[in-house]
C-alpha positions in Angstrom: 40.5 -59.3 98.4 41.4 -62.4 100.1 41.2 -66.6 100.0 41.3 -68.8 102.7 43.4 -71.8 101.3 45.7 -74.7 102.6 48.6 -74.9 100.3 50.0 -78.4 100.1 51.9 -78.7 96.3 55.4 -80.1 95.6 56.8 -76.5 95.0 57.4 -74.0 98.0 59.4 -71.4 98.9 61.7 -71.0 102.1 62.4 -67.7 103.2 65.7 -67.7 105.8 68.0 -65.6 107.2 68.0 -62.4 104.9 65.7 -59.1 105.5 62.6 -58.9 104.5 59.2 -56.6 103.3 55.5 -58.0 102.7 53.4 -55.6 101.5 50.3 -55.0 99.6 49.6 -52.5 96.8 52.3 -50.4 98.1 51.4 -50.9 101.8 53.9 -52.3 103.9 52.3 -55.2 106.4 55.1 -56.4 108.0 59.0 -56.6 107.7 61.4 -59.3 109.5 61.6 -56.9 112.7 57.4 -57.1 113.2 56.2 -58.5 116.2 54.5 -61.8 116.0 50.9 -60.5 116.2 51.7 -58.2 112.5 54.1 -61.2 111.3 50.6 -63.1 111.7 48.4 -61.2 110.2 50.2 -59.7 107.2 51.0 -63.7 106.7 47.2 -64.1 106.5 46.6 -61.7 103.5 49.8 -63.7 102.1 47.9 -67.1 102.4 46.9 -68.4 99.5 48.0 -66.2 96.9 49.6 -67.7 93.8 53.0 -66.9 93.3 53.5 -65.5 89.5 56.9 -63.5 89.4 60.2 -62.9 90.9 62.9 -60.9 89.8 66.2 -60.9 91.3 68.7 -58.0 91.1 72.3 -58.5 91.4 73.2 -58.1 94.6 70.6 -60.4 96.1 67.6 -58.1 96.5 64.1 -60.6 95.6 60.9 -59.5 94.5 58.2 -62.3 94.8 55.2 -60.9 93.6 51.0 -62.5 93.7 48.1 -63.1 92.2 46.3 -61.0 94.8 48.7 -57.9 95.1 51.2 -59.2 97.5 55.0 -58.4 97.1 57.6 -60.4 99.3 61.0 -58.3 99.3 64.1 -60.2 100.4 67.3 -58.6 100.7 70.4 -59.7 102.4 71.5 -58.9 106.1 73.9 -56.7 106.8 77.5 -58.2 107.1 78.0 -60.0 111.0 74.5 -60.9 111.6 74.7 -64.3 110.8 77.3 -66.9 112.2 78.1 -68.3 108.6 78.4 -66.1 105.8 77.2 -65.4 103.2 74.0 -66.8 104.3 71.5 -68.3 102.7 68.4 -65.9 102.0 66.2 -68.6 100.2 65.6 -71.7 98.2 62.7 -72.4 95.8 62.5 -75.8 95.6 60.6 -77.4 92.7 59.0 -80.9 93.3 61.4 -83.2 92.1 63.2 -81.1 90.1 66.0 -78.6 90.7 66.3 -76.0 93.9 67.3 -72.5 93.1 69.4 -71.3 96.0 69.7 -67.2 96.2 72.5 -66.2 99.3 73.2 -62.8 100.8 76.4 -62.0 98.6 74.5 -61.8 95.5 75.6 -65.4 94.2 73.0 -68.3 93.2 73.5 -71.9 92.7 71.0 -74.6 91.3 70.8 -78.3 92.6 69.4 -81.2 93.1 66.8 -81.9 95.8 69.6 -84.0 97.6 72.2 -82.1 97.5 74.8 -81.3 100.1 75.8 -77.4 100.5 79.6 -77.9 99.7 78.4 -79.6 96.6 76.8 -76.0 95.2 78.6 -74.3 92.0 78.1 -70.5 93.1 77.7 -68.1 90.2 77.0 -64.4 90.6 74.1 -62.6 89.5 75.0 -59.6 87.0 71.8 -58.4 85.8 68.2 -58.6 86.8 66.4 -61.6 86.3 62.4 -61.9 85.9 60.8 -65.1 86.2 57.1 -65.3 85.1 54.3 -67.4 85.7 56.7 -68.9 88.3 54.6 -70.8 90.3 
């Protein structure tokens, strides 16, 4: 099952330099190694699904999971891939309220929409943490 839909809202979710696994009902469409043509395709069955749940595991590992069956799995990189560590793996910004920041050593900070990096208060994740109805 499938809807064609142009998302424009004031929440969205930005997905950056961390591993990562779409799948659907337990098939795997694409990962952060695909080539562009899966990457653009598996995105396709991701378009316009409604984001209802995450859950976040200590350690960084994200579950984003959809309306339509969809599960985005982020989890971080290993150690050395990326220039500055630990690197951000996303942020779920909110409209005008706060952005949740999730970053590959396990550790999440909450903002403001404005707010410089060096400005973050880091606090580790210690046990799993299930959002609902998130979007």
């Amino acid at each position: 099952m499938q809807r064609l839909a142009f998302v424009r809202g004031d929440w969205h979710l930005r997905i950056y330099c961390c591993q990562r696994s779409l799948t659907l009902d337990g098939t795997e469409l694409a990962r952060d190694q695909s080539d562009d043509i899966t990457m653009n395709r598996a995105l396709a069955v991701l378009n316009g699904q409604i984001l209802t749940a995450a859950t976040i595991e200590p350690g960084g590992l994200t579950r984003f999971c959809f309306d339509l069956g969809c599960i985005l799995t982020t989890y971080p990189a290993p150690p050395g891939i990326y220039e500055n560590e630990p690197a951000g793996q996303w942020k779920w910004y909110t409209g005008t309220g706060p952005v949740l920041l999730m970053r590959g050593d396990g550790s999440y900070s909450v903002s403001g929409p404005h707010e410089k990096p060096d400005d973050h208060q880091w606090l580790p994740i210690t046990a799993p943490v299930h959002v609902a109805d998130a979007g």
